[in-house]
VMD Tcl script that draws the C-alpha trace (Angstrom):
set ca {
  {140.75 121.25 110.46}
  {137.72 119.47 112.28}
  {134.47 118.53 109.95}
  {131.72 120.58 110.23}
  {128.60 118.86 112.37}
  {126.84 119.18 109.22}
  {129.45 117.03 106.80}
  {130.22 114.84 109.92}
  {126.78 114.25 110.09}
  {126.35 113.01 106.19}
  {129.31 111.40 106.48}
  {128.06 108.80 109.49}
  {124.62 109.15 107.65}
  {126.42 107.82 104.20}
  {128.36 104.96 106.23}
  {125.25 103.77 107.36}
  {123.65 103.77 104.30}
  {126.62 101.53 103.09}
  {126.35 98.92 105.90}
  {122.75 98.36 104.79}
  {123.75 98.11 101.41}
  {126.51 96.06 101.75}
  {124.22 93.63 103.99}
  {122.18 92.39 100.95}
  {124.67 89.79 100.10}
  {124.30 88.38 103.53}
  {120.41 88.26 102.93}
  {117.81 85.60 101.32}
  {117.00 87.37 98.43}
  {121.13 87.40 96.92}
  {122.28 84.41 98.49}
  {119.33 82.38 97.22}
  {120.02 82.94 93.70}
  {122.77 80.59 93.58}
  {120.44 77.83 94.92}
  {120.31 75.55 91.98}
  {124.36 75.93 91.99}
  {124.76 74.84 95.16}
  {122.24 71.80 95.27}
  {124.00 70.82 92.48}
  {127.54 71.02 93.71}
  {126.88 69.27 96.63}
  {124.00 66.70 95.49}
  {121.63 68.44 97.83}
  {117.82 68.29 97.64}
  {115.34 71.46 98.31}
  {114.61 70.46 101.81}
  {118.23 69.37 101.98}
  {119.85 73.04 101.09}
  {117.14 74.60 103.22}
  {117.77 72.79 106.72}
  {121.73 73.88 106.12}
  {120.15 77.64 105.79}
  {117.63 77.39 108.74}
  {120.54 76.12 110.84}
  {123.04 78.56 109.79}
  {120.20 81.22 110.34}
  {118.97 80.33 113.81}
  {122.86 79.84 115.12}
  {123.73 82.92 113.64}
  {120.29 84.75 115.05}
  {121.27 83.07 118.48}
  {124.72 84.44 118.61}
  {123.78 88.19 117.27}
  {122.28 88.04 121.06}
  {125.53 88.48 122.57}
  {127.40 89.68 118.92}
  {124.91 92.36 118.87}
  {125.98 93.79 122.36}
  {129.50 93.96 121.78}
  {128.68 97.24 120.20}
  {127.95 98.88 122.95}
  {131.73 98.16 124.46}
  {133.93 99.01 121.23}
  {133.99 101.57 119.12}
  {131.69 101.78 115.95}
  {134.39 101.78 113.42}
  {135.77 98.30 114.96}
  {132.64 96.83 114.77}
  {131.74 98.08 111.24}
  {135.20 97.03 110.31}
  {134.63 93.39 111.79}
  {131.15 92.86 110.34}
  {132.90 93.43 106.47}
  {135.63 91.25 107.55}
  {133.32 88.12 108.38}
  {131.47 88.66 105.39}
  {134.33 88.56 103.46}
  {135.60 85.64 104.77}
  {132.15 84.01 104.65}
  {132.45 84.92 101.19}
  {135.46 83.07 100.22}
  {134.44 80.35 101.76}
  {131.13 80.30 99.66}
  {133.44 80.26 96.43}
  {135.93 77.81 97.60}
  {133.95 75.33 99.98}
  {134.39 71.88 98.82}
  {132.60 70.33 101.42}
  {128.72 70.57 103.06}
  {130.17 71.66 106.47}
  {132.32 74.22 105.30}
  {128.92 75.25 102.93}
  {127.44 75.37 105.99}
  {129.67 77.46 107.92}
  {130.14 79.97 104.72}
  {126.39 80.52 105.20}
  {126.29 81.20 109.11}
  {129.01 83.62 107.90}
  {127.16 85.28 105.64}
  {124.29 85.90 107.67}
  {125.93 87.16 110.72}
  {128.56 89.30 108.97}
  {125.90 90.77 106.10}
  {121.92 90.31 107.57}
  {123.41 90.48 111.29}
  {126.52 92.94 112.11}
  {126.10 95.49 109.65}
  {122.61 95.66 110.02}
  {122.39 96.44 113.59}
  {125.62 98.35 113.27}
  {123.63 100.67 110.73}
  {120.74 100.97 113.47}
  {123.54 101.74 115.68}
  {125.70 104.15 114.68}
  {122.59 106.28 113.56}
  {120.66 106.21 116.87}
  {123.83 107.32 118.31}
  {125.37 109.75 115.93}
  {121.76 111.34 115.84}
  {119.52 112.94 118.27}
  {117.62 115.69 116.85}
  {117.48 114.29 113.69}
  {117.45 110.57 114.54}
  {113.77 109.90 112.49}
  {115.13 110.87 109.04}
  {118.59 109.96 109.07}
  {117.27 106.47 109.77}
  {115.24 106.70 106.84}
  {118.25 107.45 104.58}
  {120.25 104.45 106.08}
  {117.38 102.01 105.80}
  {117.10 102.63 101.87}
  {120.20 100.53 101.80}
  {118.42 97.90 101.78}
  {115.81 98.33 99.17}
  {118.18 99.66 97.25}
  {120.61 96.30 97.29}
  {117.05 94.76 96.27}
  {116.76 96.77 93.55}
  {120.31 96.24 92.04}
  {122.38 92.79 93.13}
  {119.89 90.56 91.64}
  {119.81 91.76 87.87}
  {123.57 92.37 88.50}
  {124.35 89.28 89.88}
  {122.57 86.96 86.82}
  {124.75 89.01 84.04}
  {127.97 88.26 86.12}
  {127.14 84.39 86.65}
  {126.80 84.33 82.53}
  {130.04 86.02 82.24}
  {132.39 84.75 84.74}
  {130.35 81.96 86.72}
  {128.83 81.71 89.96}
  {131.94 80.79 92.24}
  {133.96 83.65 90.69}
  {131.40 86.24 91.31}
  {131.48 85.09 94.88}
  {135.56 86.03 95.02}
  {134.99 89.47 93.85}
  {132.28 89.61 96.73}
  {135.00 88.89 99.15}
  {137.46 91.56 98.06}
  {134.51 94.13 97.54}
  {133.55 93.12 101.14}
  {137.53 93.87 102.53}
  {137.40 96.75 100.45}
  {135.01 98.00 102.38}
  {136.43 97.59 105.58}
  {139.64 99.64 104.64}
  {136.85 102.31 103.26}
  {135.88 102.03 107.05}
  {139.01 102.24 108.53}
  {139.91 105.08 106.98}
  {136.48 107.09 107.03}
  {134.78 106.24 110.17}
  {134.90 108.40 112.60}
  {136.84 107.17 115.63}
  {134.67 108.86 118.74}
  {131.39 107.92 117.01}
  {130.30 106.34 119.89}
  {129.90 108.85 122.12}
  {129.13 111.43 119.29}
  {125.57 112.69 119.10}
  {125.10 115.07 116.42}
  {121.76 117.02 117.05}
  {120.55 118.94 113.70}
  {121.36 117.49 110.37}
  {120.16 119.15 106.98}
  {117.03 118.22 105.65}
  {119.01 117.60 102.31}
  {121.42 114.91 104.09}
  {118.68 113.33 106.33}
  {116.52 111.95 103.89}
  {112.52 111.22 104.61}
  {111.45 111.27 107.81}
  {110.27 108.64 109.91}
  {108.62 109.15 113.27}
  {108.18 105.34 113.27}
  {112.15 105.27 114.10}
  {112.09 106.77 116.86}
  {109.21 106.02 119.30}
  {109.51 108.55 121.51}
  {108.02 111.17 118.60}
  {104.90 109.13 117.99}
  {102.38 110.69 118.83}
  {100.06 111.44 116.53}
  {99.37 114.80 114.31}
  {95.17 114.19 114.72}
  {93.70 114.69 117.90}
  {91.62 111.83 117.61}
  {95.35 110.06 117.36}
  {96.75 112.30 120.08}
  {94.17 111.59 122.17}
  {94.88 107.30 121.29}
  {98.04 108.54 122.20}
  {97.86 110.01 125.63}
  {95.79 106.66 126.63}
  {98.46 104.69 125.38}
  {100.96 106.35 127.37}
  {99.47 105.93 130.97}
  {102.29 103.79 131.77}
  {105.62 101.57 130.52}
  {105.13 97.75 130.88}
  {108.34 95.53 131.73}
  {109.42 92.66 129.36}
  {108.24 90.28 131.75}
  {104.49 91.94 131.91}
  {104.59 91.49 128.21}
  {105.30 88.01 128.38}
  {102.18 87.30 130.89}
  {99.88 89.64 128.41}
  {97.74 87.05 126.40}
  {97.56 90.11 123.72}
  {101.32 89.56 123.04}
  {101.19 85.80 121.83}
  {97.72 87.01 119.82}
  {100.28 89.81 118.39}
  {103.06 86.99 117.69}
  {101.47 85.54 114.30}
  {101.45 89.19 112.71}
  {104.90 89.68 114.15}
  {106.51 86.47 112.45}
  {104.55 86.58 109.09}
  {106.46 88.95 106.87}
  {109.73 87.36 107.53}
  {109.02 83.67 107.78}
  {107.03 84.43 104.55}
  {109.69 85.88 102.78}
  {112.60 84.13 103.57}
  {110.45 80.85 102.45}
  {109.31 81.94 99.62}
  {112.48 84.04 98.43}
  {114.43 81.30 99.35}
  {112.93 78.77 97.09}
  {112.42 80.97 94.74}
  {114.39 79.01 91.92}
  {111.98 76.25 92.33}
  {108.62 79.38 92.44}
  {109.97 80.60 88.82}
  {110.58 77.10 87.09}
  {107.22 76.16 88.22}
  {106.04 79.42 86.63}
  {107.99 79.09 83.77}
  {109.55 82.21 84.21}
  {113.42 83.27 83.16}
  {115.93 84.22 85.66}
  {116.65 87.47 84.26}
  {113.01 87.67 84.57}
  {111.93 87.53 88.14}
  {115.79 89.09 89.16}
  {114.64 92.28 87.49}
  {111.43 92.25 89.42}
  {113.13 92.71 92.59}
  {113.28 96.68 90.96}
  {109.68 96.57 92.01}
  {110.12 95.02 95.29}
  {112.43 97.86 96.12}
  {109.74 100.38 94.77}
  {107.55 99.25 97.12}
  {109.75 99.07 99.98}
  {110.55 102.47 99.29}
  {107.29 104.19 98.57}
  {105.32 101.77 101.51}
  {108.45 103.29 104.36}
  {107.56 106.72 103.69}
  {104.06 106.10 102.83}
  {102.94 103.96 106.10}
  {105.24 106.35 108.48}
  {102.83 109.26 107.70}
  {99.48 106.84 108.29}
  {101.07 105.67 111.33}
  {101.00 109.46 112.44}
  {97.92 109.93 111.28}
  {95.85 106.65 112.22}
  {98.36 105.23 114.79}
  {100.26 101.85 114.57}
  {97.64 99.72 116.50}
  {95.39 100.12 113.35}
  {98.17 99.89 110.91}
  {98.53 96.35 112.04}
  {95.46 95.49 111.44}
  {96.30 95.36 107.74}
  {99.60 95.71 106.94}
  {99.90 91.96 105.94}
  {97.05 91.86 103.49}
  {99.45 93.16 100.35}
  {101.73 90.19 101.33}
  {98.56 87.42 101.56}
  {97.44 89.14 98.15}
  {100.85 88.82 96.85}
  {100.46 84.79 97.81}
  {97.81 84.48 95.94}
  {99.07 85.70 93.11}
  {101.88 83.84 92.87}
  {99.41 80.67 93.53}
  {96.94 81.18 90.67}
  {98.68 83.25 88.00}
  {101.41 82.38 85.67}
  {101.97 85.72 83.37}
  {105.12 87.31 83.32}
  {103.32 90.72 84.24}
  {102.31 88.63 87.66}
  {106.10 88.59 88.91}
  {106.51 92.33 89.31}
  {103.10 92.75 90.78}
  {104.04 89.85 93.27}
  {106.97 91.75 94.14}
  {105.57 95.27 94.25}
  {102.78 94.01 96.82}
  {105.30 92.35 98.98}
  {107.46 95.00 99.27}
  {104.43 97.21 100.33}
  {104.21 94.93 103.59}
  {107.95 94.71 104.32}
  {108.31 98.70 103.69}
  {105.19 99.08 106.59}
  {106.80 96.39 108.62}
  {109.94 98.11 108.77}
  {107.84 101.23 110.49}
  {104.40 100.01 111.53}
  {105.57 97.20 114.12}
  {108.22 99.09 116.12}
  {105.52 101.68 116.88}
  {103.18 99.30 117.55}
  {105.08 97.95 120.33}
  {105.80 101.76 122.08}
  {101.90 102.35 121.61}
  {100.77 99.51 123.10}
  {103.76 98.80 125.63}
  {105.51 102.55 126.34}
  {108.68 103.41 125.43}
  {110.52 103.22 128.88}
  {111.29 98.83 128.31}
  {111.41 99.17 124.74}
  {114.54 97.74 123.94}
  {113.85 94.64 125.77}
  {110.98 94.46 124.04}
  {111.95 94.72 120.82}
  {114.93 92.52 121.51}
  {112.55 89.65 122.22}
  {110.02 90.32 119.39}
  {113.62 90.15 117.24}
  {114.83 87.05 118.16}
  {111.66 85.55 117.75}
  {111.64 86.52 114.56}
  {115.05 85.41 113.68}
  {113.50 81.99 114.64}
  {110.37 82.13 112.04}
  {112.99 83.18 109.62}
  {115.05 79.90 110.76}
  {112.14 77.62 110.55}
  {110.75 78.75 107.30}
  {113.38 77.52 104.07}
  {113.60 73.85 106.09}
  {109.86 73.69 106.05}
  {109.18 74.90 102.82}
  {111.62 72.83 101.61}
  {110.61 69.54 102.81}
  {106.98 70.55 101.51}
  {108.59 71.12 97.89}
  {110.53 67.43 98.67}
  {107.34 65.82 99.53}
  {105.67 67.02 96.07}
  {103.67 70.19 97.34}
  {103.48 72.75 94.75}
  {104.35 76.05 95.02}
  {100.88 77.07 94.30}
  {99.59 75.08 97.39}
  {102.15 76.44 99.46}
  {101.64 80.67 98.42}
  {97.76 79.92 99.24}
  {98.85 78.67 103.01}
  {100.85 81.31 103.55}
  {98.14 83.93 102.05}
  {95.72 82.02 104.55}
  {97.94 82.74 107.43}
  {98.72 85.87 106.66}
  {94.61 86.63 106.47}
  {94.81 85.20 110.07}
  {97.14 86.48 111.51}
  {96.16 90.24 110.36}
  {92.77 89.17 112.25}
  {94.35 88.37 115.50}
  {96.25 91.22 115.74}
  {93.28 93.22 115.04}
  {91.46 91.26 118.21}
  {94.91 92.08 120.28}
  {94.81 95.54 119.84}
  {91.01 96.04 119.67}
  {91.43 97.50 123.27}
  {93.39 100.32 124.79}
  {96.29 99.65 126.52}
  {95.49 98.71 130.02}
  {95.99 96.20 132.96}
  {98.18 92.74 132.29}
  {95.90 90.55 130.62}
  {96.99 87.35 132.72}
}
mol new
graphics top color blue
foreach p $ca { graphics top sphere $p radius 0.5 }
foreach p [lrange $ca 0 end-1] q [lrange $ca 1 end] { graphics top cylinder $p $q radius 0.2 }
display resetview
C-alpha cells in the first residue's frame, strides 16, 4: 500500500535532515579537531596543514560546479547514495593515509562528499519534494547542521580518549556506508519528479520565507511597499556582474565563511593560546548551535518584517563582536559567548543573504545568481586556513588576527549598507 503524502512527505523531510547532519564530518568545525594529530603525523606546520585544506577546498568547490548539476540528471536517491559513499571512502582514507598526498586527497574527499554532495542534495531533494510547503520543510532540514554542531565535537573528544583519533575516523567510514544502505532502502525512487504540496505543520518544522524567495514579501506595508519597488524587474547574471553595488555587496557576502573556516580551522592553536581545554571549547559548539538555531528562525521573521536589504546592514556585527572577544578576553565563560555570537551571524546568513539577492536582483535569474555568489564563497572559504595559517607561522597571534577580522567584518557591514542604501534600479555601470 502507497505512503500517504503526509508520511511521504516526513519521510523526504527526515532524509534531508540526515544529509545535513551527516555533512558535519565533511565540515571545518569536525575535521579541524584532529589538527594537532595530523600536523603531527605528517611533520606539518600551521600554514603547512592549512594550504593542503585551502587546496582540497577550492578543488573540491570547483568541481561541485559540475558535481552539483549531476543532480538534476539522476535520481535523488543515487545521488544521496553517492555523496555517503565518497565520504566514506574519504573517511578511510583519513584513518589510513600514510602519506601527505593521500592526506590531501582524504580531505578533498571529505569536503565534496560531506560539506558538498549532501549538502546541496539536502537543498535539493526539499525544493523538489516540496511546493506548498517548501519554506518550513527547509527549515527542518537545515537544523542538521546546527545540530551536528551541537553534538560531534563533545562526542568526538571522549572517543579520541577512548579509542584514538585514527580509529574514530574508521567507525566514521562505516557510519557513513551505513548510511547509504539507510538510503537505498528508504529513499524514495521517483523523488525527483515528486512535488508534495501540503505537509503538516508538525513535520515541517519553522518556517522560513527566506527559503524560498518567491514568498518574500513583506508582512508591513512599509515592507510591502520596499517590496513592490524591488520587484519592478529581474536582472540577468551578467547585469549583476556590471552593477558596481554587487562587488560593494561582495565583502559582506565572503565574511562569515572566510571568517569561520579561518578561525575554526585553527582553532587548536585559538584555545592553547587561551589556555583553554579541549573538552572545553568542543562543548561550546552547544552554544554555537543555539545560536544558529534561535538566529534562523529569529532573522527569517525580521527579514519579513524589515526586509533583507536592511538585515545586511548588520548581520555581521555579532561575528566582528565575537572577534573581539576572542582577541581581548581569556575566561573560560568567553568561549561560549564567542560561539553563541557567531552562530547568531551564520544562523542570519543562512536566511538574510539569499533574500537579499531576490530583493535587490528579482527572482526570475536567481539561480545564476546565487550560483555565482556560491562559488565565490567557496573561494574565501579556500583562501582563508592558508592565510591564517601562514600569519600563525610568521608569529601573529591569534589576538591580532580576531581584531582584523572584527575590523573587516565592521567594514564590510558598512559597504553593504552603502550598496543597498538605494532602491533597486538601473545597472550601475
Amino acid at each position: 500500500m502507497p505512503a500517504s503524502p503526509e508520511r511521504r512527505a516526513a519521510l523526504i523531510a527526515a532524509i534531508c535532515f540526515s544529509l545535513t547532519l551527516v555533512s558535519g564530518f565533511g565540515q571545518t568545525f569536525f575535521i579541524a579537531l584532529f589538527g594537532d594529530d595530523i600536523r603531527a603525523c605528517f611533520d606539518l606546520s600551521d600554514g603547512g596543514f592549512g594550504m593542503i585544506y585551502s587546496a582540497a577546498t577550492l578543488a573540491s568547490g570547483v568541481l561541485m560546479i559540475w558535481v552539483g548539476a549531476v543532480v538534476d540528471r539522476v535520481s535523488f536517491r543515487r545521488y544521496s547514495i553517492a555523496a555517503a559513499l565518497i565520504l566514506a571512502v574519504a573517511a578511510a582514507l583519513f584513518a589510513t593515509a600514510g602519506h601527505v598526498l593521500v592526506l590531501a586527497l582524504a580531505i578533498f574527499g571529505l569536503r565534496l562528499g560531506g560539506q558538498g554532495m549532501m549538502s546541496h542534495a539536502a537543498q535539493v531533494g526539499v525544493a523538489r519534494a516540496f511546493s506548498g510547503a517548501r519554506g518550513r520543510a527547509l527549515g527542518l532540514a537545515n537544523l542538521g547542521h546546527p545540530a551536528g554542531e551541537a553534538a560531534f565535537p563533545a562526542i568526538a573528544v571522549a572517543l579520541v580518549a577512548v579509542t584514538g583519533w585514527q580509529n574514530l575516523w574508521l567507525g566514521i567510514a562505516v557510519t557513513a556506508l551505513a548510511v547509504a544502505l539507510v538510503y537505498a532502502r528508504m529513499v524514495p525512487a521517483g523523488l525527483r519528479d515528486h512535488h508534495t504540496e501540503a505537509m503538516p505543520p508538525s513535520a515541517a518544522g519553522p518556517a522560513s520565507s527566506a527559503d524560498d524567495p518567491s514568498k518574500q514579501p513583506a508582512q508591513t506595508p512599509d515592507a510591502g511597499r520596499a517590496q513592490a519597488r524591488a520587484l519592478a524587474r529581474d536582472w540577468s547574471r551578467g547585469e549583476v556582474l556590471r552593477d558596481r553595488r554587487f562587488y560593494l555587496l561582495l565583502p559582506a557576502l565572503m565574511g562569515p565563511g572566510f571568517v569561520s573556516t579561518g578561525i575554526f580551522f585553527h582553532q587548536l592553536p585559538l584555545i592553547q593560546e587561551k589556555g583553554w581545554p579541549l573538552s572545553l571549547y568542543a562543548s561550546a559548539f552547544v552554544a554555537f548551535a543555539i545560536g544558529v538555531s534561535v538566529s534562523m528562525i529569529g532573522s527569517g521573521a525580521l527579514v519579513d518584517r524589515f526586509g533583507a536589504r536592511v538585515m545586511m546592514r548588520g548581520y555581521l556585527l555579532p561575528w566582528a563582536a565575537a572577534c573581539l572577544m576572542i582577541a581581548f578576553l581569556d575566561a573560560r565563560w568567553s568561549a561560549f559567548a564567542f560561539m553563541a555570537l557567531a552562530g547568531i551571524s551564520q544562523g542570519a546568513a543562512a536566511t538574510t543573504v539569499t533574500a537579499m539577492w531576490a530583493e535587490t536582483y528579482g527572482v526570475t535569474h536567481l539561480g545564476s545568481i546565487r550560483a555565482m555568489a556560491t562559488a565565490i564563497m567557496v573561494v574565501s572559504t579556500a583562501i582563508a586556513p592558508g592565510l591564517l595559517g601562514t600569519l600563525l607561522d610568521a608569529g601573529v597571534g591569534f589576538a591580532a588576527i580576531a581584531t582584523g577580522c572584527a575590523l573587516y567584518l565592521a567594514a564590510a557591514s558598512v559597504l553593504a549598507g552603502l550598496a543597498l542604501a538605494r532602491a533597486r534600479g538601473s545597472v550601475q555601470a
